[in-house]
C-alpha positions in Angstrom: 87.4 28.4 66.9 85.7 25.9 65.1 84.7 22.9 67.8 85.5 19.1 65.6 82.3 18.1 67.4 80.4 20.1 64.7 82.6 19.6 62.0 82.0 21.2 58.6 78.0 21.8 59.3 78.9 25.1 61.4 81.4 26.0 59.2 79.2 26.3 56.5 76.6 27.9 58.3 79.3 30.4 59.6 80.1 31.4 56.6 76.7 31.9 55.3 75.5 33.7 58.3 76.1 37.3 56.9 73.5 36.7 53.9 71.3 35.1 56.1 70.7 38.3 58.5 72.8 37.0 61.9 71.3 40.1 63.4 67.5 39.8 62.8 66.0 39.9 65.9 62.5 41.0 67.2 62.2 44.7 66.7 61.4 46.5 70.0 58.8 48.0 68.7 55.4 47.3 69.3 53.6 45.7 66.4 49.7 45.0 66.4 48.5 42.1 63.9 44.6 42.4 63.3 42.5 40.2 61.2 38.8 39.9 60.8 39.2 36.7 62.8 41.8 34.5 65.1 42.0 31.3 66.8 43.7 31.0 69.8 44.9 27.6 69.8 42.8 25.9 72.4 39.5 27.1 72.1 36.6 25.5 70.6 35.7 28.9 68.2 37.3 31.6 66.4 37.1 35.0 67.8 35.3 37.8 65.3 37.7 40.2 64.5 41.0 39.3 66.4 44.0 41.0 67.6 47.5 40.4 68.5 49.7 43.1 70.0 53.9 42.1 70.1 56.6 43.7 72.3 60.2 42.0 72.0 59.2 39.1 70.8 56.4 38.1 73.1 52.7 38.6 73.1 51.6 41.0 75.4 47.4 41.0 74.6 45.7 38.7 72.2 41.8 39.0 71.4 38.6 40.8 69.8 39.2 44.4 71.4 42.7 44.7 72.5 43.6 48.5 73.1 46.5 49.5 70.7 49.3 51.1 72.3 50.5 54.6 70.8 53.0 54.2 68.7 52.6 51.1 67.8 52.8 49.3 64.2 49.7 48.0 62.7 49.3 45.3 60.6 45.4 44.8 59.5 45.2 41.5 57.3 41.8 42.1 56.6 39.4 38.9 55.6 42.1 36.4 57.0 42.4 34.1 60.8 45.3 34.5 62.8 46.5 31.5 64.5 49.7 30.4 66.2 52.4 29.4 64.5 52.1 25.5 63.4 54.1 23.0 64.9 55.1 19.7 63.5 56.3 17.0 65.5 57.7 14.9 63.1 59.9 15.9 60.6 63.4 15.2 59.1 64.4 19.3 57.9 67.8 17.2 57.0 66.6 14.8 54.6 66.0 15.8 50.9 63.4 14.8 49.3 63.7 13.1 45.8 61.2 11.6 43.7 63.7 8.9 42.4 64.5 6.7 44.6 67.3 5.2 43.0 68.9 8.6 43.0 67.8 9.4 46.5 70.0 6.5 47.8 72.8 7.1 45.2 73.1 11.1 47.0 72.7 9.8 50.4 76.0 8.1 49.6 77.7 10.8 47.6 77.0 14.3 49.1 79.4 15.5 51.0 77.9 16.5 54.9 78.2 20.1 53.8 76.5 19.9 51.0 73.7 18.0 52.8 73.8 21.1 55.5 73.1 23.6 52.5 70.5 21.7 51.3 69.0 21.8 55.0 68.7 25.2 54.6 66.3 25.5 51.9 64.4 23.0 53.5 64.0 24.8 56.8 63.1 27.9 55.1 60.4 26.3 53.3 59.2 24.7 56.1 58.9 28.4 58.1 57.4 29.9 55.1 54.6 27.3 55.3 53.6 28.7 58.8 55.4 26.0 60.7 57.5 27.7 63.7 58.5 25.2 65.8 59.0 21.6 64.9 60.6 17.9 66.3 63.0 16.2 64.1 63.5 12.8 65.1 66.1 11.1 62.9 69.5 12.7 61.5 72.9 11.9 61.4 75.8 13.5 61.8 75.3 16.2 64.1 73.6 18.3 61.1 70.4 18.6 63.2 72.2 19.8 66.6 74.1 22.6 64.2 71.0 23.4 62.3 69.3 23.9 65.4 71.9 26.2 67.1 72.5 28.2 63.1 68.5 28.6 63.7 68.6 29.7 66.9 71.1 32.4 66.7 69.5 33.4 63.9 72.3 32.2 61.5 69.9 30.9 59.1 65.8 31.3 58.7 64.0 28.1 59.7 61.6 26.7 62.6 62.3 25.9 66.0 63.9 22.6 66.1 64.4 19.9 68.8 66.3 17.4 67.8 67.5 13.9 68.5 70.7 13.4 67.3 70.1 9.4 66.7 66.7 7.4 66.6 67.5 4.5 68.3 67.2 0.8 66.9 67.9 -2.6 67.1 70.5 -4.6 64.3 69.2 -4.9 61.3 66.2 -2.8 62.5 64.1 0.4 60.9 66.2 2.8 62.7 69.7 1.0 61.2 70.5 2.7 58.6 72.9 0.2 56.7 70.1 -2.1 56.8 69.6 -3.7 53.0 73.3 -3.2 51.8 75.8 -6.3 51.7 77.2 -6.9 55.0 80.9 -5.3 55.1 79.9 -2.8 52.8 79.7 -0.5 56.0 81.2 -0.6 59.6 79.1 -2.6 61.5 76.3 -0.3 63.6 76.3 0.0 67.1 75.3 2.1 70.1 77.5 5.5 68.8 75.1 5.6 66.0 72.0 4.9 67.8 71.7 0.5 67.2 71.6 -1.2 70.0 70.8 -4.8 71.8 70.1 -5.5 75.3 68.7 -2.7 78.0 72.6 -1.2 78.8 73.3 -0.7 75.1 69.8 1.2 75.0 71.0 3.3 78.4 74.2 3.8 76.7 73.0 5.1 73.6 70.4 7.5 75.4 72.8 8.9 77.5 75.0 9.5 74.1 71.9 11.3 72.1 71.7 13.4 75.3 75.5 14.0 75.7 75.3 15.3 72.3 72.8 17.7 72.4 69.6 15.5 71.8 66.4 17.4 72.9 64.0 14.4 72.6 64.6 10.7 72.9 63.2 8.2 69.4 63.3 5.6 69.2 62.0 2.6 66.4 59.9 -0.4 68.1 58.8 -1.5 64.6 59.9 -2.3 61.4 59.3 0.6 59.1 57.6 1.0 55.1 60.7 2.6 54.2 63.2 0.2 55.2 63.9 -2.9 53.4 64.5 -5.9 55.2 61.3 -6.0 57.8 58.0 -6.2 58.1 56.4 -3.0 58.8 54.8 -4.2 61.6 57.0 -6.4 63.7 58.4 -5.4 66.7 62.0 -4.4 66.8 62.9 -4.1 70.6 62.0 -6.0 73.1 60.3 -4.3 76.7 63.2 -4.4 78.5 65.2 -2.2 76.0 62.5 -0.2 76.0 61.8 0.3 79.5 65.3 1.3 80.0 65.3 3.8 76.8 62.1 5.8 78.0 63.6 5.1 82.1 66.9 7.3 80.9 65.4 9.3 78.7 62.6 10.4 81.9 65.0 10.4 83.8 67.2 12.9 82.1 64.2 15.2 81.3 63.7 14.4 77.8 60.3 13.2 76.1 60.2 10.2 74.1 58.3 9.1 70.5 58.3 5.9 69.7 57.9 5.3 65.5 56.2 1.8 65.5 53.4 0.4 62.8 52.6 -2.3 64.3 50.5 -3.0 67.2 52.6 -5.4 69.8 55.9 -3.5 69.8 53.3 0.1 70.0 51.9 -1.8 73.2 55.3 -2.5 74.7 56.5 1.2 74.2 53.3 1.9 75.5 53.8 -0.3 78.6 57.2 1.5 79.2 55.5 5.2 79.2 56.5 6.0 75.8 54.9 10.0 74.9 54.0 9.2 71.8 53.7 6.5 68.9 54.5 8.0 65.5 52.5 6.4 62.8 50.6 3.9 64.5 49.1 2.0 60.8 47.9 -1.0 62.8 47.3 -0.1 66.4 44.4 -2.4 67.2 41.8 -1.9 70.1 43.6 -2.9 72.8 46.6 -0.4 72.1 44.4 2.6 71.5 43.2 2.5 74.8 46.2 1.5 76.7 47.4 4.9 74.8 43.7 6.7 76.0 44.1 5.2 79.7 47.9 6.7 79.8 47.8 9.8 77.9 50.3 8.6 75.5 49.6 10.7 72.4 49.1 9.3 68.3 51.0 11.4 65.7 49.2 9.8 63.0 52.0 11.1 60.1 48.5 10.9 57.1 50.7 12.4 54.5 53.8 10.5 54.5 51.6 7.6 53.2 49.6 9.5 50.9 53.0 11.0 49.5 54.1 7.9 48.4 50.8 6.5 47.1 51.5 9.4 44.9 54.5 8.1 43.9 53.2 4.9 43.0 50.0 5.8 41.3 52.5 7.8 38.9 54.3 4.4 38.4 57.8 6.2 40.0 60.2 3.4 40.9 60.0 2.2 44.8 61.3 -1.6 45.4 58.5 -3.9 45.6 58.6 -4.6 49.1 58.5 -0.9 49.9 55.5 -1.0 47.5 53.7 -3.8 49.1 54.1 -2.4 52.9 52.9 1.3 51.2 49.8 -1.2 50.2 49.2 -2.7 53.4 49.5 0.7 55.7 46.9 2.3 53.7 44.8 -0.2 53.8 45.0 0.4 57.7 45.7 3.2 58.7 42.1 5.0 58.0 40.1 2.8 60.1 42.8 2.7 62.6 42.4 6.7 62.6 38.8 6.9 63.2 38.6 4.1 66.2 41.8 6.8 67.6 39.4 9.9 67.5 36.4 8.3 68.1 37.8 6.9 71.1 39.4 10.1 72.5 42.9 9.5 72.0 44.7 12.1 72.2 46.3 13.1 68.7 49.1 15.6 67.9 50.1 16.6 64.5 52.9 15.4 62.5 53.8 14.6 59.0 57.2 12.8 58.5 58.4 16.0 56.4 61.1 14.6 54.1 59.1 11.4 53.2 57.5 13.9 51.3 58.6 17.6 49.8 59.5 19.8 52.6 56.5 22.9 52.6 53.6 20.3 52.2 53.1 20.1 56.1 49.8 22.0 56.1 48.1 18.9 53.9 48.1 16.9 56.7 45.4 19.2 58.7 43.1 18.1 55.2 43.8 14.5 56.0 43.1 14.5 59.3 39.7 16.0 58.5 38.7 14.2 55.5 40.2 10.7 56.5 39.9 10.4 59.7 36.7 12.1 60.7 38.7 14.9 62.8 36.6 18.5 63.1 38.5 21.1 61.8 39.0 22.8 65.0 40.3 19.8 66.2 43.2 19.3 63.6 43.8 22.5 63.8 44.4 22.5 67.6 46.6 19.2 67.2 49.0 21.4 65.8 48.9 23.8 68.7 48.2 23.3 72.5 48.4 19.4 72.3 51.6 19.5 69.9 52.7 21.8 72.4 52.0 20.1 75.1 53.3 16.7 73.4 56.4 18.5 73.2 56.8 20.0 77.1 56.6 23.5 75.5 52.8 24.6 76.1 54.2 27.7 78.9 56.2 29.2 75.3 54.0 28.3 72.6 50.6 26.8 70.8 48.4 29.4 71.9 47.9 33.6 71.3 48.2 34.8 75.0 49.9 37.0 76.6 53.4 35.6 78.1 53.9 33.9 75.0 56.4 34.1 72.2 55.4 36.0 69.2 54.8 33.0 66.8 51.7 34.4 65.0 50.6 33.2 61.3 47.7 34.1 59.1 45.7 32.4 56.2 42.8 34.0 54.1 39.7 32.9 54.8 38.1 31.2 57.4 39.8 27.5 58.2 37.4 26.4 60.0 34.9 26.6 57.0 37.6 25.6 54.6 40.3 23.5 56.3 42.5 24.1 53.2 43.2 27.5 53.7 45.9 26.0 56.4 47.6 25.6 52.7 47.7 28.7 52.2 50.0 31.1 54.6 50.7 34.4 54.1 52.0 35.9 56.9 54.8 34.4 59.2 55.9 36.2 62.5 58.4 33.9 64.9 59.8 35.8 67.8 58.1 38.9 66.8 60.2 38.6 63.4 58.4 38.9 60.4 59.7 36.4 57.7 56.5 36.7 55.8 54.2 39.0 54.7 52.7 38.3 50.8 49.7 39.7 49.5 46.8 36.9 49.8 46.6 36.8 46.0 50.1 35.4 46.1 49.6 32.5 47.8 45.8 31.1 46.4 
């Protein structure tokens, strides 16, 4: 039986689950990966040579002289570091990416909600191959991220561990309104059902909804946006009542919270009502970055979701002007804004805002982090382990290579530490103790 709930997403996936291996699952074998060096995911050094031994799915020893059980397979990856799988906490795996914006918004109408769930696919695959095992999308529509999620999970399709949030939530006319910039009756007028909302009981209402629905984390949008087209990017969008009731309900149903917001007023009232994170964060000035240091309230900084579309522009690719001037103006921010967050001791987690750019790129943003904002490299490259993990309530399952763990082990040639672009380039992906990737390190320089 088909549930309507779920619509035509799980029927396509149902019928695409044969080809897609419904029945790969951890072998129970015990597999050993060894490489001449590992990172842990929370130390402050690699180990020299490291080792990571895998029974059904879990890591049962991790570290320099692990004894190998008999029997066991062995997988030596020679001059390489193993590291736990990536996690990215902000990505949209159902959103394609398209250079042309005109024809972006011409297929957003258009396609078909099946068609968009095939296209999901490839971009979740993509996303795995890159090394990225577990991520948080925070903005669909339609269900397709609840039945993506549950196609991943039983292994219906090959793609990262999701959580999901069904609906980011916004105010009328707001970033997170997605009829916002068409002629007024062109659409049904937005309300709760599809995540807009005014006043603190319509923000209850529509957190309860997200989580009746299968939401996993709570967003929600306190400022205007670059991408949207009739704010400023950094104006605040809700006021602090609605958002002391959104993160209220969403705490209160055991859900964590992210709060996409450039600007620095509406960042300090989603601060104020115990937001986890701020996404973004262009123009968080002094006094919000250490409100957010004071609480613990975590900065996914999203580098290459800007740098993706000064791309576009220095190319001279169409983008409506005043998409183009609010690109202008969060560059010109977010760099210094960066540095006073590290350099104050924020704490940062890694995310990238996949979708905004071509799904597979996530690893730049470990580059970024570095180069622009003054991150060491064993930093960044923890921001997308323990403290993503902990951002996202999972640090007892994931982020780190010790036993007790899930089997989420990745490699890259090289030593990342010395050259924080080998993040760039994967070439061995275990999730669960699966092996989805294995590629000769010539393949993927």
């Amino acid at each position: 039986m088909i549930r309507k709930v779920s619509g035509v997403v799980l029927v396509c996936l149902a019928i695409l689950a044969p080809a897609y291996g419904q029945a790969q699952k951890a072998a129970s074998k015990t597999i050993v990966v060894k490489a001449a060096r590992m990172f842990d995911g929370k130390s402050n050094a690699l180990v020299k040579p490291g080792a990571v031994v895998v029974t059904d799915g879990k890591i049962v020893a991790a570290g320099t002289s692990v004894p190998i059980p008999a029997g066991a397979e062995v997988i030596d990856l020679g001059d390489a570091t193993l590291l736990p799988g990536f996690i990215d906490a902000h990505t949209h795996l159902t959103s394609m990416y398209n250079e042309d914006w005109k024809q972006a918004a011409v297929d957003g109408l258009r396609k078909p909600i099946a068609e968009e769930a095939l296209d999901s696919i490839a971009n979740a695959k993509v996303t795995l191959m890159a090394g990225f095992t577990t991520v948080r999308d925070v903005g669909s529509h339609d269900q397709l991220d609840v039945g993506f999620r549950n196609a991943i999970n039983d292994r219906k399709v090959q793609g990262p561990r999701m959580l999901v949030s069904v609906h980011a939530i916004g105010a009328t006319g707001g970033h997170c309104d997605h009829t916002d910039g068409y002629r007024q009756g062109l659409f049904p007028e937005t309300t709760p059902e599809n995540g807009v909302i005014n006043g603190p009981e319509q923000a209850r209402f529509a957190v309860r909804l997200d989580h009746k629905y299968g939401a996993d984390i709570i967003k929600v949008c306190a400022t205007g946006g670059v991408l949207s087209l009739t704010d400023d990017v950094d104006t605040p969008q809700l006021t602090q009542e609605e958002l002391n009731a959104i993160v209220d309900e969403a705490h209160a149903l055991r859900r964590k919270t992210a709060a996409h917001a450039h600007g620095a007023e509406g960042a300090k009232r989603a601060i104020r009502a115990g937001i986890d994170s701020i996404e973004h964060g262009s123009f968080l000035d002094d006094e919000a970055l250490e409100m957010m240091k004071a609480r613990g309230t975590y900065l996914v900084p999203t580098l290459i979701a800007a740098e993706s579309l000064k791309e576009k522009i220095d190319k001279g690719l169409y983008l409506p002007p005043a998409i183009v001037a609010k690109t202008r103006a969060a560059l010109a921010a977010r760099t210094n804004m960066f540095h006073n967050a590290v350099a104050k001791g924020v704490k940062i987690g890694f995310g990238t805002d996949a979708g905004v750019y071509a799904h597979g790129r996530n690893a730049e943003e470990f580059h970024l982090m570095v180069d622009l904002g003054g991150m060491k490299p064993m930093d960044a490259l923890r921001s997308s382990a323990l403290a993503d993990a902990e951002l996202l309530g999972m640090a007892d399952k994931i982020g780190t290579l010790e036993p007790g763990k899930l089997a989420d082990v990745i490699a890259v040639p090289g030593d990342p530490v010395e050259n924080i672009r080998q993040t760039e380039h994967v070439f061995f992906v275990m999730k669960e103790g699966v092996i989805y990737k294995n590629e000769p390190v010539s393949a993927v320089k």
